[in-house]
Structure formats: C-alpha cells, structure tokens
C-alpha positions in Angstrom: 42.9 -4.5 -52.1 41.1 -2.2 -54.3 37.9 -0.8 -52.6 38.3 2.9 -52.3 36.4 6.1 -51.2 34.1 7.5 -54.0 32.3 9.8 -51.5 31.8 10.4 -47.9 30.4 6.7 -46.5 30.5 5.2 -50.3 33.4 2.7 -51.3 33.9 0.8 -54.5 35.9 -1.6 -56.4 35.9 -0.3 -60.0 39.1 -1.8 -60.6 37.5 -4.8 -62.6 39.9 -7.2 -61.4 37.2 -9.4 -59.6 34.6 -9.3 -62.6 31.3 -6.8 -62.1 32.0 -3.3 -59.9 30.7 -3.8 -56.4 30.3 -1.5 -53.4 30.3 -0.8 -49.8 27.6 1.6 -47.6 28.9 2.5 -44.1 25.7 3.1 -41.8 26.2 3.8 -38.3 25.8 0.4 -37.2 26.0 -2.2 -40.3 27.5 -1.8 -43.7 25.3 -2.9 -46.8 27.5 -4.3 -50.0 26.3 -3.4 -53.6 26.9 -7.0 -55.4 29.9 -8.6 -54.4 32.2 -9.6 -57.4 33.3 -12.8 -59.2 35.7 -14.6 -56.9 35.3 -15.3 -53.6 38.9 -15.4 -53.2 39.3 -11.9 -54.2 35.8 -10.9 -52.5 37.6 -11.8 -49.4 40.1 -9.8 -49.0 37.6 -7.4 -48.8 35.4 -8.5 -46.3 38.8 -8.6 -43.9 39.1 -5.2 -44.5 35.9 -4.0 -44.3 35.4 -5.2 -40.5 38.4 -3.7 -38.7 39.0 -0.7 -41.0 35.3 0.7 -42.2 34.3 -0.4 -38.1 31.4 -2.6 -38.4 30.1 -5.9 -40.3 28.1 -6.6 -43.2 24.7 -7.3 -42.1 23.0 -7.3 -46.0 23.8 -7.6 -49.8 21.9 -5.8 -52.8 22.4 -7.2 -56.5 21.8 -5.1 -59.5 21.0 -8.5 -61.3 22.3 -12.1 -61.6 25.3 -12.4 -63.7 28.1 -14.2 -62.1 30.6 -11.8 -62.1 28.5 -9.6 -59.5 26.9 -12.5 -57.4 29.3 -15.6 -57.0 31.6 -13.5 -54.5 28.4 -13.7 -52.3 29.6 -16.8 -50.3 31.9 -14.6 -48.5 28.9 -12.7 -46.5 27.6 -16.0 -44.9 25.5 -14.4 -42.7 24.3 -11.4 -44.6 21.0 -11.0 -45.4 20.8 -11.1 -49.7 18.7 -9.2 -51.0 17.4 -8.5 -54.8 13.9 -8.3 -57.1 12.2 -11.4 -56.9 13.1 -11.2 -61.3 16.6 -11.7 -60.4 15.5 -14.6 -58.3 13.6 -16.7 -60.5 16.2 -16.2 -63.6 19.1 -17.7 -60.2 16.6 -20.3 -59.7 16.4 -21.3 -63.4 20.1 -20.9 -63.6 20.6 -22.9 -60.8 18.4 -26.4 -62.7 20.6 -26.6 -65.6 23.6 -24.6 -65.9 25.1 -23.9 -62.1 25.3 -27.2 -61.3 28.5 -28.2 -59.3 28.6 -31.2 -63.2 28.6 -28.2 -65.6 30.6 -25.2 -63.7 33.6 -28.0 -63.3 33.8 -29.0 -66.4 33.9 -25.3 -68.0 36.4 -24.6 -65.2 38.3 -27.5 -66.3 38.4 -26.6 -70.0 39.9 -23.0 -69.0 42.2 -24.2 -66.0 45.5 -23.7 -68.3 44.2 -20.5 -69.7 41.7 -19.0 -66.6 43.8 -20.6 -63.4 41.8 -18.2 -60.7 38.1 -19.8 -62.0 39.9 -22.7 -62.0 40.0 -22.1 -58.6 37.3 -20.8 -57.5 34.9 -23.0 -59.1 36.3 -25.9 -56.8 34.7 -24.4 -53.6 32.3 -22.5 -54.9 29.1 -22.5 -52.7 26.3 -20.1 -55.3 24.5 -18.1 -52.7 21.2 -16.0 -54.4 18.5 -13.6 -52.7 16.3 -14.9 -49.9 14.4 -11.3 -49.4 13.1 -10.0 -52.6 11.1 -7.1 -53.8 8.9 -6.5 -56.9 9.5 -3.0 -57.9 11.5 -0.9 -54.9 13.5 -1.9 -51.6 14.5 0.9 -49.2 17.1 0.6 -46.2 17.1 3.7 -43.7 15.8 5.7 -45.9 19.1 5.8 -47.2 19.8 3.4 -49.9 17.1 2.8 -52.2 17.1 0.0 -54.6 14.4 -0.2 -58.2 13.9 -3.2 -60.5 14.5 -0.7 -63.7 15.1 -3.9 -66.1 16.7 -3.7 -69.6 20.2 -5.2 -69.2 18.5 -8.5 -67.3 14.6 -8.7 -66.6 15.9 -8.9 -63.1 18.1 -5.4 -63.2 17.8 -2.8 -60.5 20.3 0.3 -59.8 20.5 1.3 -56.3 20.7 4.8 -54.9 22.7 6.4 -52.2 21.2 9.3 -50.4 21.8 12.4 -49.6 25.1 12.0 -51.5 23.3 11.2 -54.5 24.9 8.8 -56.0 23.8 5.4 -58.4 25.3 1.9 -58.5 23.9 0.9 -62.0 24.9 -1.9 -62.2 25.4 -3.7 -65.6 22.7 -0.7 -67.5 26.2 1.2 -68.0 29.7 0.2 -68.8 32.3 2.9 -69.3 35.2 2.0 -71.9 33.7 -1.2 -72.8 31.6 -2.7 -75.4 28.3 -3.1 -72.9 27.0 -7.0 -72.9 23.5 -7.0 -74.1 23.0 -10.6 -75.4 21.3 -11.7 -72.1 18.3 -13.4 -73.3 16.1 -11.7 -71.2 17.9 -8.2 -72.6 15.1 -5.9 -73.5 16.8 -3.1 -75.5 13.3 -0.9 -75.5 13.3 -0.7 -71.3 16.9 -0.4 -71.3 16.9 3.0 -73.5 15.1 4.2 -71.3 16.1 3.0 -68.2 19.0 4.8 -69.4 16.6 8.1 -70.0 15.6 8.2 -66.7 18.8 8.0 -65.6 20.0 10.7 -67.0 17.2 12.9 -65.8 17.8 12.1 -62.6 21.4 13.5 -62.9 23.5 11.7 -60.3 26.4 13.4 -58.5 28.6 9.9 -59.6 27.2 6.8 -61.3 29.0 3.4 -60.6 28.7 1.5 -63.5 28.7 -2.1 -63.1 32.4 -1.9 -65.6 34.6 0.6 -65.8 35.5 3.6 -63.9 33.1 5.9 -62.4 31.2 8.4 -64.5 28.5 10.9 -64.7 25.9 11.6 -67.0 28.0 12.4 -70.3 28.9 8.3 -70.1 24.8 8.1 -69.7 24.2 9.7 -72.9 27.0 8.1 -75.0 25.2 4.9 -74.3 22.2 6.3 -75.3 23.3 7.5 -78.5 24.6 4.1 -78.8 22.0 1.8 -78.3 19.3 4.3 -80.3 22.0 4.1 -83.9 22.3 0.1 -83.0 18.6 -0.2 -83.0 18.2 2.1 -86.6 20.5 0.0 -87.9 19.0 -3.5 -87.2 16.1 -2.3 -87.8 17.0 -1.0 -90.9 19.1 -4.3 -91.6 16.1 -6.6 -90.3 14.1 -4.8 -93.4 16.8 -5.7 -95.8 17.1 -9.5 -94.5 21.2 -8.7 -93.8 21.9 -11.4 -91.0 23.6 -10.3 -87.9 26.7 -12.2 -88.7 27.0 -10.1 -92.0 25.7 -7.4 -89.9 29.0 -7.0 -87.9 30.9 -8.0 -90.8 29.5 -4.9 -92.5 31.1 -2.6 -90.1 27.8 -1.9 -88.8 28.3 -1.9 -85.3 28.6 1.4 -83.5 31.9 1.8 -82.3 32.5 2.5 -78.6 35.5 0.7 -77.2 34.9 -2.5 -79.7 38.2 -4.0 -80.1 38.8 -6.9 -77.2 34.9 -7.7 -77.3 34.4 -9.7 -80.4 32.2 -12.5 -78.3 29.8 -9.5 -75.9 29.3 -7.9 -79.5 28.2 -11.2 -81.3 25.8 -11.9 -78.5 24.9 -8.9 -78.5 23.6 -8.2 -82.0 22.5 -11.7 -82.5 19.6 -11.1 -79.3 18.7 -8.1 -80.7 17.7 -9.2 -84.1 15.9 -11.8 -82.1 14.1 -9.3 -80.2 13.4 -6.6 -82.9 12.5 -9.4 -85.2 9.8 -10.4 -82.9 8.5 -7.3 -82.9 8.2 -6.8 -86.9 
C-alpha cells in the first residue's frame, strides 16, 4: 500500500506502481480522490484502507484528464460521484466509440499477457467508469479543493488545488525524472508553456505531479526550460525541412531523463511538428 501523508489532510501515491499519481482529501465528513490510478486491482487496496484508517468514505473523484493510467482505477469508487471538465468528457466519450471497446482493450491485453500479466488482468473485468458532473472552466468543493480546466497536456487537463495548505495535483502538465508524454493529439504545447507559467507564479507549497515524486517550483521551471528549447528547435528544424524521425536521430531532443522513453519521446516530437507545422 503506498498512499502516504504529503501534508496535514493530503495523501498520495507517487510511487508509480499503479500508472498516473493519484490522491486522497480528508474532509470532515467525506474524502475526495485526485484520479484514481491504472488498476483497479491495485486501486483497491486503497480504497480498504482509506475507510477504516483515514475514517470516512469516498463520496467524489476529480480527474486531471483522461488517460488511462489516472482514470481506469475509477471502478473501485462505485458510488462516488466523478467529476472532471466537460473536455475530458467528450475526448472519454470519443475514446469510448472506437478504442475502449471491451473487442480492442482484449485483444491489446492479449498481445502483452506474457510480457504485461497485471493488464492482462485487469482488462478482463474492467468496467471504464468517466465523469457524470462536469465543469467548463472551474469546480470548487468546500471552498477547499478547487479544480481549473488549464489544458496543454490534454484539451481536457485541469490541476486541482488544496487549500489553505496550498498545495497542486498537476496532474500530467509535470512529470519529475521522466521524459513528460506530450504526443496526445489534442497536446497543445503553446497552452501548456504556459500553463506551466502560471504555475509557477502561483508558487505552490508541494506540487504532485501526475509522475514522479513530489516537487516544487524548481521541477516547474526545468520543464519550462524544456518545452521552450524543444519548440526553438522544431521550429528551427520545421524551417530546414529535417523530419522528426531525423530530428531525434540528430540528437536534438533536450535531454531530461531520456533514456527508457524512446516511444513518449517519438510521440512526442512527431505531434509537435504536426502542431507547429500547422501553425507555419
């Protein structure tokens, strides 16, 4: 079990052993989860331990966005209230048509059953679970826990806030000591510099990220400093027609934790030529 304290009524599992980072808020009377991991298996140990040790039951669920490794554990909160920007919802609803269908998640979990036994696993009982309540721009519980579509990583992306502690969930907008994935196709690097900007004005006391560790404002600006050199350079490369497979073969990838993420940095690169190329 590897939720743990961050501060005063604030719990995480940063531990990345159940995909994304997610979170627990202990209110006087209902606790409020900050996504909810990959694997429902592993989500629910959690919930077990939430009830009798934390004293009270999860009543709602906030998403940062949709990627599976935040939302899928989501099952395991049958009777919470999910909650996320109506952004998030449409991209789940478009998901849901063609590629979460019971016929395609199988057959990937079949290809990777020798190699990835646990999805294996979980895809067989799988129930996908996405926001019923939704919100355009902002979503506030007891004045407390503040949630704001920010976009950038997804179209859908919010962080939430924890007050008076002053702490951020940022979901996937930050990952510490990994390559960050930013080949979503609805990715928009502009809005996610600065999202990231903002951010860092707003100087949190601890930032979640949705990978990694917790962090603070000096992981804020290493991304920034990232994502503003990858930008010059495909810009730069989109001017000299280099083609974002001789792009990374170039070296011309900012390093920051690259080795391990050959596949997050292909997709990567690849939507933003797409992007900035649409924009030349």
């Amino acid at each position: 079990m590897s939720l743990h304290k961050i501060k005063g009524r604030i719990w995480a599992d940063t531990s990345g052993s159940n995909g994304g980072n997610f979170g627990a808020i202990i209110l006087s009377s209902e606790i409020i989860m900050i996504d909810t991991g990959m694997f429902p298996s592993l989500t629910g140990p959690i919930k077990e331990f939430i009830v009798p040790n934390l004293g009270t039951t999860v009543s709602k669920v906030l998403f940062t966005h949709y990627h599976p490794d935040h939302l899928f554990g989501a099952q395991v909160f049958n009777h919470a209230e999910l909650i996320g920007s109506s952004k998030m919802r449409n991209l789940c609803l478009r998901k849901l048509e063609k590629e979460w269908t019971n016929e395609r998640l199988m057959k990937e979990a079949e290809t990777v059953k020798n190699d990835n036994p646990l999805f294996w696993e979980n895809m067989q009982k799988l129930t996908i679970r996405i926001p019923e309540t939704t919100f355009d721009e902002e979503y506030s519980i007891n004045d407390s826990i503040h949630a704001r579509l920010i976009g950038g990583h997804t179209a859908g992306s919010s962080i939430v806030v924890i007050e008076p502690e002053h702490v951020l969930f940022s979901g996937d907008l930050i990952f510490n000591q990994a390559f960050p994935y930013a080949g979503d196709p609805s990715c928009d690097p502009e809005v996610w510099i600065n999202a990231l900007r903002t951010i860092l004005g707003e100087s949190y006391e601890v930032i979640i990220p949705g990978h990694g560790p917790p962090c603070d404002n000096d992981t804020v600006q290493v991304h920034i400093d990232l994502f503003t050199t990858l930008k010059e350079r495909i810009l730069e490369a989109i001017e000299n027609n280099i083609s974002p497979s001789k792009f990374i073969d170039s070296g011309l990838v900012p390093e920051y934790h690259n080795n391990g993420y050959e596949n997050r940095i292909k997709s990567t690169i690849e939507r933003w030529f797409e992007f900035y190329k649409s924009r030349v």
